[in-house]
N, C-alpha and C positions, 0 to 999 in steps of 0.2 A: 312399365319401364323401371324394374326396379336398380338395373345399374346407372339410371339417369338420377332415379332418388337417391344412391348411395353420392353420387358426385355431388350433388346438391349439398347436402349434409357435412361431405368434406369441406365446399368453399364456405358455407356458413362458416363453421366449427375456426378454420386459417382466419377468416374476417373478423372475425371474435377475437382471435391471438393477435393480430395485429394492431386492431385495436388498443389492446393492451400496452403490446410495445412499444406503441407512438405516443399513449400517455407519458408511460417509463422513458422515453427518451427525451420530454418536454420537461418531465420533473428532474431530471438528470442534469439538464443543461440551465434550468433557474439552480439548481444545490450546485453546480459547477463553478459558475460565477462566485457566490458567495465562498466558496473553499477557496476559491484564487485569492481572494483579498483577505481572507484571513490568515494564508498562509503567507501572504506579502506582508502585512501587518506583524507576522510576528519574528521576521528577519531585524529589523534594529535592534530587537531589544537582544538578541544573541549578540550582537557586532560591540555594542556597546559592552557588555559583560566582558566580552573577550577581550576588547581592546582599556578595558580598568586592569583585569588580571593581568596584562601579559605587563601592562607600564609597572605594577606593584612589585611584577615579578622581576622584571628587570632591576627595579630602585632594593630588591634582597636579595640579591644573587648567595646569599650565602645559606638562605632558608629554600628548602626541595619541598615541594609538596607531596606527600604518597600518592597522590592520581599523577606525578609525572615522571613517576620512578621506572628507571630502564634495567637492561639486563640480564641475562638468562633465557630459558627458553621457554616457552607457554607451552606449559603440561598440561594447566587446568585453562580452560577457555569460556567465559561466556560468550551468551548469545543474548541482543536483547532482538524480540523477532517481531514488526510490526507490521498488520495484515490488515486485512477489515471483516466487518463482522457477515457480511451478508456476498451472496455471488454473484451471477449476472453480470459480470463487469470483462467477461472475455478473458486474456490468459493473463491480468495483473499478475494473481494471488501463483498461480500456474509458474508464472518466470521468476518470482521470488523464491519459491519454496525449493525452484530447481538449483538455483543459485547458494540457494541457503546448505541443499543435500550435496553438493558439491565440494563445500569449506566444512561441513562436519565430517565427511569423507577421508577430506586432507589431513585435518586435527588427529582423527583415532589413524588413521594410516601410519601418524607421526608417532604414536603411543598417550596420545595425551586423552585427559576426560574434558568433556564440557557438560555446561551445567546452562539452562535456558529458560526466559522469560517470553511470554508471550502476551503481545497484546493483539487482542481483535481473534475475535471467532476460529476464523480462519486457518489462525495460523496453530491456532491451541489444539484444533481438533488433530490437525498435521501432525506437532509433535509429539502430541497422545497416540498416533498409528504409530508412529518410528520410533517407539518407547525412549524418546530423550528426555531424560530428567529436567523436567519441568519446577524451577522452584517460586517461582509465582508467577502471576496472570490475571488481566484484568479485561474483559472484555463487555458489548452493549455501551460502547463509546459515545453512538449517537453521530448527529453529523455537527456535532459542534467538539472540538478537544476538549477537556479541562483538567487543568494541571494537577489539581489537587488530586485527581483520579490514575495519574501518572506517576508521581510521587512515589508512592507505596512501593512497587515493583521494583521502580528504578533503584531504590533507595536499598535494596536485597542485593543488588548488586553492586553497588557504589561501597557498601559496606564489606561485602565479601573481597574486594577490592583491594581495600585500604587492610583488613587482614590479613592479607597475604595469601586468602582461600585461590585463588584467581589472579593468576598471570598476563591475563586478557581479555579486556569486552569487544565484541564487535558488535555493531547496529545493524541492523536490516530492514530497509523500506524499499519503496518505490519513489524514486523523486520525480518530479512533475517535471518536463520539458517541458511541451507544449498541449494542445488539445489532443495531439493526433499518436503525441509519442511520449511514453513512461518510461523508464529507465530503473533496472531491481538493481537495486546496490547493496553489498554487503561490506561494508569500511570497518576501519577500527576505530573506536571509539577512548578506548584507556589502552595505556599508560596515552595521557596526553603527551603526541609531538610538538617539538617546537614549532613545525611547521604549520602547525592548529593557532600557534599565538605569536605568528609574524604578522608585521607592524611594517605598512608604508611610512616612508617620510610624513606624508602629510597627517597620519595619525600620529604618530610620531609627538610630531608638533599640537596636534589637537587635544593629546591627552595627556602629555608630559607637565602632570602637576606633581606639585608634594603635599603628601597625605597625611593626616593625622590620625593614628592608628588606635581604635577601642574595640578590645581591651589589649591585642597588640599584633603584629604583621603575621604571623605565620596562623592564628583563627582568621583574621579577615582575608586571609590569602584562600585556605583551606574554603570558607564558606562561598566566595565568589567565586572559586573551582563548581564546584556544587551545584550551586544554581549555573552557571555558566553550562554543565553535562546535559543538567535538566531540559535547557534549555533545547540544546541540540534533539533532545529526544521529544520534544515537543512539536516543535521544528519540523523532525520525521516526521513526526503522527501527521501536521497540517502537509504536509505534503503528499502522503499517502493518499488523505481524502481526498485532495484533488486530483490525486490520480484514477482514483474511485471514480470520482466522479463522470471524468472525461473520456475516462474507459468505458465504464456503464452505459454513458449517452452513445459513443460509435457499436459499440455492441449492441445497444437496443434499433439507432438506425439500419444498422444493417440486417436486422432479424425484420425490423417492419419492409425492407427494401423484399429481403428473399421471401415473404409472406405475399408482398403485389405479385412476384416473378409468379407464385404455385396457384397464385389465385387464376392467376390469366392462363397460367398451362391445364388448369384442372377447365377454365370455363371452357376453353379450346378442345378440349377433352369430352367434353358433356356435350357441347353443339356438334360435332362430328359422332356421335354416339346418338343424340335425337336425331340427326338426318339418316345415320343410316336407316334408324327403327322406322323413318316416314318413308324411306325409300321402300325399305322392304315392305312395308304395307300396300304402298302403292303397285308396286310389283306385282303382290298377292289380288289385289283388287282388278288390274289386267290381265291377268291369269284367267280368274274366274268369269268374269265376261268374257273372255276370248273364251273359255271350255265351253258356255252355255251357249 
């Protein structure tokens, strides 16, 4: 029976893969967990930045920051583009990069160049196919963020920025709804709108002190811009992973589900493939007594 031993060999070979999958789906939903609370954890500390800057900036109105400079038309555009390093996670990285080739489409359609940053694997390899000038990248993130690893890249473009090289940053991640649903966003990030540093009444009143300025209001304005950008782009990364994360986990359940489905069609497959071989034998065995 050697098409019963090849069937064989396939259910092993699927039982083996699934196996797999259902580890990769256990480890996906303990690292899921942990991404949600770290990216919940690291919402105040943006809100609070934002809402120091926007009271400062209110108490100078006569001092502009260069990150909230308006005006003209963005010829030159960043991109800051945050993916993940590794696949298996279904069409996250798929619906970003689509959305990402979409708004660089727009840009050079308009006449203008962009110039782009990449963090995480992913999305580095991407921009390396579609020959977009890539002027830094940092990738092998890990599943923990850390800022300091962040810094660097951003800071190529915050600079370019404040130069005048760049008209425009836009960010690109996937922000985490929920377990079941990711969402690819590509926003703008600079010139800061005002609508980035609107202020409820009740903050308003929570934050409306008077500050004592060293070494004077437009550096401490300038550096809490800063870390405030930072911040946002941190923010993305933690939310990326968790989209990573919750992605990965339905992608691997559902690869160990269609893994049961081929198992059970392949056994179904082999048992009606063994009966016929004992039929036909039998057959052959009635035959040959009936001849004799």
């Amino acid at each position: 029976m050697a098409v019963g031993k090849e069937i064989r060999s396939k259910i092993k070979s699927v039982e083996n893969t699934k196996k797999i999958t259902k580890a990769m789906e256990m480890v996906a939903a303990s690292k899921m967990r942990k991404a949600q609370e770290r990216m919940r954890h690291a919402r105040p500390y943006a809100d609070k930045i934002r809402n120091i800057t926007a009271n400062l900036s209110q108490a100078n109105p006569e001092y502009k920051s260069p990150y909230m400079r308006t005006g003209g038309t963005a010829k030159t555009v960043g991109f800051i583009v945050v993916t993940t390093d590794k696949g298996l996670c279904g069409g996250l990285n798929t619906n970003l990069l689509r959305a990402l080739t979409n708004k660089l489409r727009e840009v050079q359609q308009a006449g203008g160049n962009v110039q782009t940053v990449a963090i995480g694997n992913k999305g580095f390899g991407f921009l390396n196919r579609i020959n977009a000038p890539v002027v830094s990248h940092v990738v092998q993130l890990g599943d923990t963020p850390q800022l300091e690893k962040l810094i660097g890249p951003v800071k190529v473009m915050l600079d370019a920025f404040v130069a005048g090289k760049l008209d425009a940053v836009y960010l690109c991640y996937t922000k985490f709804i929920n377990t079941m649903k990711q969402e690819p966003l590509v926003e703008p990030l600079l010139p800061l709108g005002a609508e980035r540093l609107a202020q409820t009444e009740a903050e308003r009143a929570k934050y409306g002190w008077d500050y004592i300025y060293e070494p004077d209001a437009p550096t401490v304005i300038d550096e809490l811009l800063t870390r405030y950008i930072e911040a946002l782009v941190f923010q993305a990364v933690a939310e990326n992973m968790a989209s990573e994360q919750s992605a990965r986990m339905v992608a691997m359940k559902a690869a160990t589900d269609n893994a049961g489905n081929l198992i059970n069609e392949l056994k179904l497959i082999y048992n009606k493939t063994r009966q016929a071989a004992i039929t036909k034998e039998l057959s052959e065995i009635v035959s040959g007594a009936a001849a004799v």
